[in-house]
C-alpha positions in Angstrom: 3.0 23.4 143.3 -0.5 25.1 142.3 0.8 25.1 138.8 1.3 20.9 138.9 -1.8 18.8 137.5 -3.4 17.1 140.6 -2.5 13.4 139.5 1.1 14.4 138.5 2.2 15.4 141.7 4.9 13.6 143.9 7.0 12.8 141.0 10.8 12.3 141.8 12.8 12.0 138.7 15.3 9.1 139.6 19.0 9.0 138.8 21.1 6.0 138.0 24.8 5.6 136.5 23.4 2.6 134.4 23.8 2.9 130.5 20.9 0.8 129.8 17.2 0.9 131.1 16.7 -0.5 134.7 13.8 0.0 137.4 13.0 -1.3 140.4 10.6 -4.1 138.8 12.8 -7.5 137.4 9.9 -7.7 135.0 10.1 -4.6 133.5 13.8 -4.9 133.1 13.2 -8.0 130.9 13.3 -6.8 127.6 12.0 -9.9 126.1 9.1 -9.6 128.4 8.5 -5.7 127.5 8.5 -7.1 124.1 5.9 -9.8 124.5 3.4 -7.9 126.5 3.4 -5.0 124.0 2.9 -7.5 121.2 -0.1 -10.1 122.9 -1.6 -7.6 124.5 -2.3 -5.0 121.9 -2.3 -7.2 118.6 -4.8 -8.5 116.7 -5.4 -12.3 116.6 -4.1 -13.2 112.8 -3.1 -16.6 111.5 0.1 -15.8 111.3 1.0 -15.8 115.2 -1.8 -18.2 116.3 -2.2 -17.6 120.0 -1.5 -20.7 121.6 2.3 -19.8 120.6 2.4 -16.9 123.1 2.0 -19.4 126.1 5.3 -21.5 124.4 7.3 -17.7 124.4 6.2 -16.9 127.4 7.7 -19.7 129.2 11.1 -19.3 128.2 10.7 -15.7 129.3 9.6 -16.5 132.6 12.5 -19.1 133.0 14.8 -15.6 132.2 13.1 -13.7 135.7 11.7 -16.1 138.3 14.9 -18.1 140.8 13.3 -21.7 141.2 15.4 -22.4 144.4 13.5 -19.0 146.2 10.4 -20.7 144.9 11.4 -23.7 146.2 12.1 -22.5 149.9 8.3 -20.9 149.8 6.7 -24.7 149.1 8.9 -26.1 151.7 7.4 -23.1 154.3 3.9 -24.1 152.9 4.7 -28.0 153.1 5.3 -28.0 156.7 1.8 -26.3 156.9 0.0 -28.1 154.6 0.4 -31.9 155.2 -1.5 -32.9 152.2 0.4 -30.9 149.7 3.9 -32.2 151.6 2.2 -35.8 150.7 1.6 -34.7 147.3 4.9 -33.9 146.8 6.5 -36.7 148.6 3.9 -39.8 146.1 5.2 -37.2 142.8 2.7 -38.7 140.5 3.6 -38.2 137.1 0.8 -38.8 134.8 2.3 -41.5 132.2 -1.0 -42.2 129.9 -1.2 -41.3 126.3 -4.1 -40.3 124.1 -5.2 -44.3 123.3 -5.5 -45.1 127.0 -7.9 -43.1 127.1 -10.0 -44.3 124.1 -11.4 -46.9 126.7 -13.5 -44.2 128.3 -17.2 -43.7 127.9 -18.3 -40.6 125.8 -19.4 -38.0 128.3 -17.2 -39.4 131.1 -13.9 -36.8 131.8 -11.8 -39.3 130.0 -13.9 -39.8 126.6 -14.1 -36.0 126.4 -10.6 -35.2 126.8 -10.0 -38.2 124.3 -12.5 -36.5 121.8 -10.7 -33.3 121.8 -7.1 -35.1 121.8 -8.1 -37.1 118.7 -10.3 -34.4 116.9 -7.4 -31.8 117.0 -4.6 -34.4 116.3 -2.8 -33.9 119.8 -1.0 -35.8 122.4 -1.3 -35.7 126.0 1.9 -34.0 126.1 1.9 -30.1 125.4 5.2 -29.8 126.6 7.5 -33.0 126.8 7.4 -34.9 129.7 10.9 -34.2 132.1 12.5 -35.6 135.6 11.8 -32.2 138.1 14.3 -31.5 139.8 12.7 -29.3 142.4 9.1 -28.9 144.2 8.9 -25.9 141.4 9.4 -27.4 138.6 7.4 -30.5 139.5 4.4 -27.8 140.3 4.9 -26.6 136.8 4.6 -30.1 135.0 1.7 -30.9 136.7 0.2 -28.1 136.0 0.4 -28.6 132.1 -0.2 -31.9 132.0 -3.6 -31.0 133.9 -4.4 -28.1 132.2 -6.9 -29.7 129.6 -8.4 -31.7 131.9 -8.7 -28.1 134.0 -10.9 -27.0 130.9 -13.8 -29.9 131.5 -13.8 -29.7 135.3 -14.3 -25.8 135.7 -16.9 -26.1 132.3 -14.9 -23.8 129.9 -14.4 -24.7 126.1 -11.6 -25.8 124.0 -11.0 -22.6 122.2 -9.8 -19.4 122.6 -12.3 -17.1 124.8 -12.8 -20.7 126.7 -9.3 -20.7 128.2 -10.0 -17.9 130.2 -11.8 -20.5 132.3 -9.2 -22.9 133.6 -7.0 -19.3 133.5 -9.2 -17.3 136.5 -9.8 -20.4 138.4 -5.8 -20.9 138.8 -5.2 -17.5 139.6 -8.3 -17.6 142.4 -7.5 -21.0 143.8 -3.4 -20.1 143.8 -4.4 -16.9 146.1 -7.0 -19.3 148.2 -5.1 -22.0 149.5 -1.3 -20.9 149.4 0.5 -17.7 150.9 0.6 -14.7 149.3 4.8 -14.5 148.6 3.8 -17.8 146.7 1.2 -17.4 145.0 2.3 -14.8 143.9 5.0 -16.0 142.0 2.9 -19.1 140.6 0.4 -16.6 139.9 2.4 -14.2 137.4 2.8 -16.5 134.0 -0.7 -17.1 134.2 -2.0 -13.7 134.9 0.1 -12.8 131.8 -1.0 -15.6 129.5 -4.9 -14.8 130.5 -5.1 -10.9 130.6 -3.8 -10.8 127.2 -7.1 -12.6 126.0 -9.0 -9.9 127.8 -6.3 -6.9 126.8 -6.9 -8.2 122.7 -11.0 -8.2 123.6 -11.1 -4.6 125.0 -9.1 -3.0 122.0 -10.2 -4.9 119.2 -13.1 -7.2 119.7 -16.2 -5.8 121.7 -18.4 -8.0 120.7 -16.7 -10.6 122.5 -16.8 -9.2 125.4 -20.0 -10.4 127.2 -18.4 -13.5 126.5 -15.0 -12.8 128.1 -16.0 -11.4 130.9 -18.8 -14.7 132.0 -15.4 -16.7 131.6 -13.4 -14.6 133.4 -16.4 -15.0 136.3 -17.0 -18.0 135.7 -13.7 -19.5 136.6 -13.2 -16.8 139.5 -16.2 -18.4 140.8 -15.6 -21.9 141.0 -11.8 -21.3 142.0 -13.2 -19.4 145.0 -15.9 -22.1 146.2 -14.0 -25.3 145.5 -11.6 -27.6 147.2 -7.7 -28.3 146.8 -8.8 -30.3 143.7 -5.2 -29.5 142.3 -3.8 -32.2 144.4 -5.8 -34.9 143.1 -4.9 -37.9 140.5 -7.1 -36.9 137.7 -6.7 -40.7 136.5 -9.4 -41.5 139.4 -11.6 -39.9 137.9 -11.6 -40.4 134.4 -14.7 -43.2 134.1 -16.9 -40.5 136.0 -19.0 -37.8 134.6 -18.3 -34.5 134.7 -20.6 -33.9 137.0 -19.7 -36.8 139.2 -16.3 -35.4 139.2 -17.0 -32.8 140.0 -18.2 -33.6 143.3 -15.9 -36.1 143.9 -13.2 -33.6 144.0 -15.2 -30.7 145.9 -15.1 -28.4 142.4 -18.6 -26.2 142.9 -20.4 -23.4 141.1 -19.7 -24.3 137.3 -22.0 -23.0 134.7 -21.1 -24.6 131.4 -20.1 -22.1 128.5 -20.3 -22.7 125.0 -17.9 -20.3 123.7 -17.3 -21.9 120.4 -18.8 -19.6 118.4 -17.8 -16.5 119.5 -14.9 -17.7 119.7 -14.2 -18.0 116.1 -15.2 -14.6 115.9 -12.3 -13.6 118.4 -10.2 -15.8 116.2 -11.1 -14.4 113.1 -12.2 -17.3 111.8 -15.6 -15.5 111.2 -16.5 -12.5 110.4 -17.2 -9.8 113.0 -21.6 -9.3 113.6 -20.7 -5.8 114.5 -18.9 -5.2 111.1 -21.8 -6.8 109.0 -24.2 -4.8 110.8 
């Protein structure tokens, strides 16, 4: 035992009859989710894989490992706690508007920025298409895209890359806050996946970004930490109002606005690295 290096001790090789890999963990058994982490966490951003691809991979992974009826039975156990999330489930809002509704909007207000971005970029409301849920799960899930932009303004983090680490903390802080932790966790995982691999990419290849990352990565911990349910609300209610006024409105506290655009483009590639021209 005195011959044994201190940290590799209590090692217990493992047998198994199986004629393929297996562990105890369903994730690492996934080979298409081996796959993706080695590739978006270690790569280099390139133009080739833009990043925003990763999430679209990722989803169909995810749909491979997680059980939506479990899922399922751990919002019912919340609902009967909860009575305003059981009445959020029971109205289902479905948001319905497209990019020109909201052309009415002021610019500053929540709706005129999210329709600047929308018609700047050439998108649609719609990341993913719009479905029918067939389960509290998968009615969680849609509502969670189709608020995800709108995610970026409220918690005050940018529409570009080291930006989306904002609305990306404040999920996983909030999920941990207000639901239980069987739960959370597994509405947590997709996300923690689709964020860390901004702050994996950062650490190996891009130190210069990351001051930036890292006042993201705080700044949406700390708003998810001191602010309301505001996941439950209609974000239609709110689109005349200022940010700021929102804000407030729906108890969301402690942003700091980051301008990460052009550091950003540095993480991107887009421009060229200060440290290399130095």
């Amino acid at each position: 035992m005195d011959d044994i290096p201190y940290l590799l001790r209590g090692i217990k090789p493992v047998s198994t009859a199986s004629s393929v890999l297996v562990s105890s963990s369903k994730y690492l058994n996934n080979s298409n989710l081996r796959e993706w982490v080695a590739t978006e966490l270690l790569r280099r951003n390139g133009p080739d894989v833009p990043t925003p691809s990763g999430a679209y991979r990722l989803n169909a992974i995810m749909k491979e490992i997680q059980d939506p009826e479990a899922i399922d039975a751990l919002f019912a156990a919340e609902r009967r706690k909860w009575p305003a999330l059981d009445q959020w489930f029971c109205d289902r809002h479905i948001a319905t508007y497209t990019r020109e509704d909201l052309r009415q909007y002021p610019p500053g207000s929540v709706g005129g920025i999210y329709y600047k971005h929308l018609a700047d970029n050439n998108y649609q409301v719609d990341i993913i298409p719009r479905y029918e849920p067939k389960g509290d799960f998968e009615y969680w899930a849609l509502r969670s895209v189709q608020n995800h932009d709108l995610e970026h303004i409220l918690g005050g983090g940018g529409f570009d890359s080291i930006g989306e680490l904002v609305p990306g903390l404040l999920k996983l802080t909030y999920l941990y806050k207000f639901f239980s932790q069987a739960l959370a966790n597994e509405l947590a995982v997709k996300q923690y996946f689709l964020s860390f691999r901004f702050i994996s990419r950062t650490a190996l290849h891009y130190p210069e970004c990351w001051q930036a990352t890292w006042a993201a990565v705080d700044n949406g911990r700390r708003v998810g930490e001191s602010s309301d349910a505001f996941f439950l609300a209609k974000y239609e209610d709110i689109f005349d109002l200022s940010p700021e006024a929102a804000r407030e409105r729906l108890g969301i506290r402690n942003v700091m606005e980051l301008d990460t655009t052009a550091i950003s483009r540095v993480w991107d590639g887009a421009e060229p690295s200060p440290a290399l021209q130095a």
